[in-house]
N, C-alpha and C positions, 0 to 999 in steps of 0.2 A: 709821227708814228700814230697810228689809230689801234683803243684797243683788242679791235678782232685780232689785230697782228700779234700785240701782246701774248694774248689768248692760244694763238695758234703756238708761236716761240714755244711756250710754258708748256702743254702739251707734247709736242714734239722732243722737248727736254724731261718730260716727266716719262714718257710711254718707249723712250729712243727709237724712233720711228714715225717718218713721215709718213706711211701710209698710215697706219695704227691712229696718230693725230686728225689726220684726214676723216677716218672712218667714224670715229668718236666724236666728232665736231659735227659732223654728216653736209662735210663741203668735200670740193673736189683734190685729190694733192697737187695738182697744178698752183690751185689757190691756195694751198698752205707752203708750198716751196719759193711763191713770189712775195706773203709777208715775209719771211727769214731773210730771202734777199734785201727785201726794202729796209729792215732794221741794220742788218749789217753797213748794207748802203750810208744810213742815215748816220750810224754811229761808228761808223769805219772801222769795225772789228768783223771777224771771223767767229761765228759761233760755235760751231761744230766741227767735228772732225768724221769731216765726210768719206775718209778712207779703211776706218776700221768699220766693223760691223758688228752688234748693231754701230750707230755714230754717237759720239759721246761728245760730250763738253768739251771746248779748250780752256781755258785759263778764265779767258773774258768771259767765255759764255756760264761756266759757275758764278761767276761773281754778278753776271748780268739775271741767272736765273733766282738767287736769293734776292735781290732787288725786286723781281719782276710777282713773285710768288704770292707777298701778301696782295698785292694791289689784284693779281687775277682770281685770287680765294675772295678777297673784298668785295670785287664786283660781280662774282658767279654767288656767292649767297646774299648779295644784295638781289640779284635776278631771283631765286629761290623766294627770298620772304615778300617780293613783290606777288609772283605767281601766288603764293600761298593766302595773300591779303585778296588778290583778286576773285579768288576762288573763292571764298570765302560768301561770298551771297549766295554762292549755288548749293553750298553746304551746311549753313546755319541760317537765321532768322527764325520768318515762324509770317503766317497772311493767315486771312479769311475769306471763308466759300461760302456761299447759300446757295440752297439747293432745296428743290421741294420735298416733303418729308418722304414719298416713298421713294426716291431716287438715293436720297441718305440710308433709307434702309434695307433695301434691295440692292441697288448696283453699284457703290459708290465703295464699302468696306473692302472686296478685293483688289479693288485700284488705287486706297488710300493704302492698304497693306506692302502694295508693293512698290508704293513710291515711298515710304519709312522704312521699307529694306534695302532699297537703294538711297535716301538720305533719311539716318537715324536724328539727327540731330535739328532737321527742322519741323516745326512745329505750327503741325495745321489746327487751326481753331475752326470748327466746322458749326454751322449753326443752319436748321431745317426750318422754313417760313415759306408763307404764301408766297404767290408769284407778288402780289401790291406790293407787299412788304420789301422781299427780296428789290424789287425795283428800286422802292423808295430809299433803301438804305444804300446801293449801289451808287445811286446819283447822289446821294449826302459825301458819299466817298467812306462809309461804316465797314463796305466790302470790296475786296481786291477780284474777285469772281463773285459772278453769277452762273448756276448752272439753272437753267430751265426755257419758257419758250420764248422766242424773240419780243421784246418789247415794243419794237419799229418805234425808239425814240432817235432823235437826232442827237441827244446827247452821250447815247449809247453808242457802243460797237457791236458788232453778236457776229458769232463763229459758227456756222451752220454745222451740227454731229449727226443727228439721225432726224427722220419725220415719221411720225406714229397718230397712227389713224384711233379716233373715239370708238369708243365699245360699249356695248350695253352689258349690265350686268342684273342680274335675275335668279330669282330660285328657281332649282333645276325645272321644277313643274309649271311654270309659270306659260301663261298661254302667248306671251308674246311669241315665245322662242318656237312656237309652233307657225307662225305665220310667215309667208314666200316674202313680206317685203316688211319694215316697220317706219312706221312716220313719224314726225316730229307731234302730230296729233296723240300719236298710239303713246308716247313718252308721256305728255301733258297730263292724259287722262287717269296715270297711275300714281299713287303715293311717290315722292322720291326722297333720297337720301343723297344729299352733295355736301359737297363740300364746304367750307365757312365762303363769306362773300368773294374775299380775296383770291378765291383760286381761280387760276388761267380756265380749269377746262370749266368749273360751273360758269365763267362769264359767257364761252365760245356759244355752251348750251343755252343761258338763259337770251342772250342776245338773239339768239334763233330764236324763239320761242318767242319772245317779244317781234322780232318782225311780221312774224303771221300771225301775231293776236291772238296767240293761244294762253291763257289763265294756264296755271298749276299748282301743285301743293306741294311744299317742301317738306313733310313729312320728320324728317330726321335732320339733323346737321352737324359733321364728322369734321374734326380735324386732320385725318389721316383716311387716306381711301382706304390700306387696309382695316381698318376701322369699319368703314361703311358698309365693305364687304361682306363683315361677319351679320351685318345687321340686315344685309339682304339676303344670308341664306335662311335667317332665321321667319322669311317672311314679310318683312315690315315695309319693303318696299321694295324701287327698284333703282339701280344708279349709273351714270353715265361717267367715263371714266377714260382717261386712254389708256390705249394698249399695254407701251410701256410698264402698265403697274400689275399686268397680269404674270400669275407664280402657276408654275406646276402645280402645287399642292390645291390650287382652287377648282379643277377639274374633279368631278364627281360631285361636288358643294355648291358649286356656282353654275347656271344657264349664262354662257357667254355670247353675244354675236356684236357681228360691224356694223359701225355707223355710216361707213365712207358712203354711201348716196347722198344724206343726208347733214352732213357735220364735213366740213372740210380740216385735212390733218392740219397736227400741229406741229412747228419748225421748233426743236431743239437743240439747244448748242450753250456755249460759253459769251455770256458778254461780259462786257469789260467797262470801265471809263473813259469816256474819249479822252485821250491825253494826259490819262493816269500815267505815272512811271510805275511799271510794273518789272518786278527784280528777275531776277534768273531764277529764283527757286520758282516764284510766282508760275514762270512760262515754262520751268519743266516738267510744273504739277498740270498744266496744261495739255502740255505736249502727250502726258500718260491720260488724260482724258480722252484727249481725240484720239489716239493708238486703242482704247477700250473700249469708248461710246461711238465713237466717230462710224458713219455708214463705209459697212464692210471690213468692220471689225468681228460679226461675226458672234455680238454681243446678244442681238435679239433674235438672231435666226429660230430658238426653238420657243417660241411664244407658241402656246395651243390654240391660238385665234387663226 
């Protein structure tokens, strides 16, 4: 005797009804009328009394159903607290993200909100660093996620989400934003405000700048682009920045224009550890990344660039 038979028996003896057992089980009653047979079979009694309606117990079959009861409660919540133990990654722990600082303060809080309304109980430690940074503590194994732009290491993995072209940023009056084209020269020759060494787009910038031999002044140096921003409406310079980090709120305040002739976009996504184990809650907080950031989410359609 196997116990799906068991299973089926105890059902059918609790519900009086093999279709009802059938339905509850979510098998067919063909298959629930051939275990009763095969116990009967096996133990050469009659269980049922298949002529009254509903069909009730014979004698053996009370006696065989108080037998059968604890062992099918035994192993139907032995199956319960196994699911429950399994489920259990997808429902508690707790990982860490890094993520460039205006990605954490801009886009990151309504897709953190709504993956803690869907699991309260797991607990994201979130920390905003440079992309170097971000990298070097990924590969240490410090972080379970990476959000920012592809690294291209071989020890890395990365998840392609969106690509966002560089942007100039300028006080509204400022004469660049007057000109049909802007060069990597026209940048060089003005005060700039960037970011500390470690950021992805000051490296994209200065490594340009360094290929065509062009000198510049770094003017300011900002932890956070919004930061920088405020300090290029005020005047003090001007800053290169991608798209990504541009607000509503900065139009009227800011001269914004594209870099795309000049600056090639940059690939933003999720990396990961090559061969990190990464848990269920890890890749459902993922999964609400890519459904929010991911291209044709519908996330950066109203940029004013």
């Amino acid at each position: 005797m196997e116990i799906r038979e068991l299973i089926s028996f105890y059902h059918v003896a609790r519900l009086r009804s093999v279709s009802r057992a059938a339905e509850h089980l979510e098998i067919g009653q063909p298959t629930v009328t051939t275990h009763l047979q095969k116990i009967e079979r096996e133990f050469g009694v009659t269980l049922f009394d298949r002529i009254k309606r509903p069909i009730q117990l014979t004698s053996d079959g009370v006696v065989f159903y108080e037998l059968a009861e604890p062992i099918v409660q035994g192993v139907t919540n032995g199956i319960e607290a196994l699911k429950m133990q399994m489920d259990y990654p997808e429902h508690r722990g707790s990982f860490l993200i890094g993520a460039y600082s205006d990605l954490v303060l801009h886009h990151l809080p309504p897709l953190v909100k709504q993956f803690r309304d869907r699991y309260p109980q797991v607990q994201i430690k979130l920390v905003a660093r440079s992309h170097s940074v971000l990298v070097e503590m990924l590969s240490a194994g410090d972080l379970d996620i990476m959000l920012g732009a592809d690294p291209e290491s071989p020890g890395l993995e990365f998840t392609h989400l969106f690509t966002t072209e560089f942007v100039l940023f300028a006080p509204t009056d400022h004469e660049l934003l007057h000109q049909s084209e802007i060069g990597l020269a026209d940048i060089a020759s003005r005060p700039l405000i960037l970011l500390g060494p470690g950021s992805q787009s000051r490296g994209s910038l200065e490594r340009a700048l360094k290929r065509d031999g062009l000198s510049y002044n770094v003017a300011l140096e900002m932890d956070v682009m919004e930061m920088a921003k405020r300090y290029v409406a005020i005047g003090m310079g001007i800053a290169v920045g991608h798209e990504y980090v541009v607000q509503p709120e900065d139009a009227g305040i800011l001269g914004i224009r594209g870099l795309s002739s000049i600056l090639p976009p940059a690939q933003m996504g999720l990396v990961t550890l090559r061969g990190k184990f990464l848990s269920r809650s890890v890749r459902n907080f993922m999964d609400t990344l890519v459904a929010g950031l991911g291209e044709g989410s519908g996330h950066f359609m109203d940029s004013p660039v």
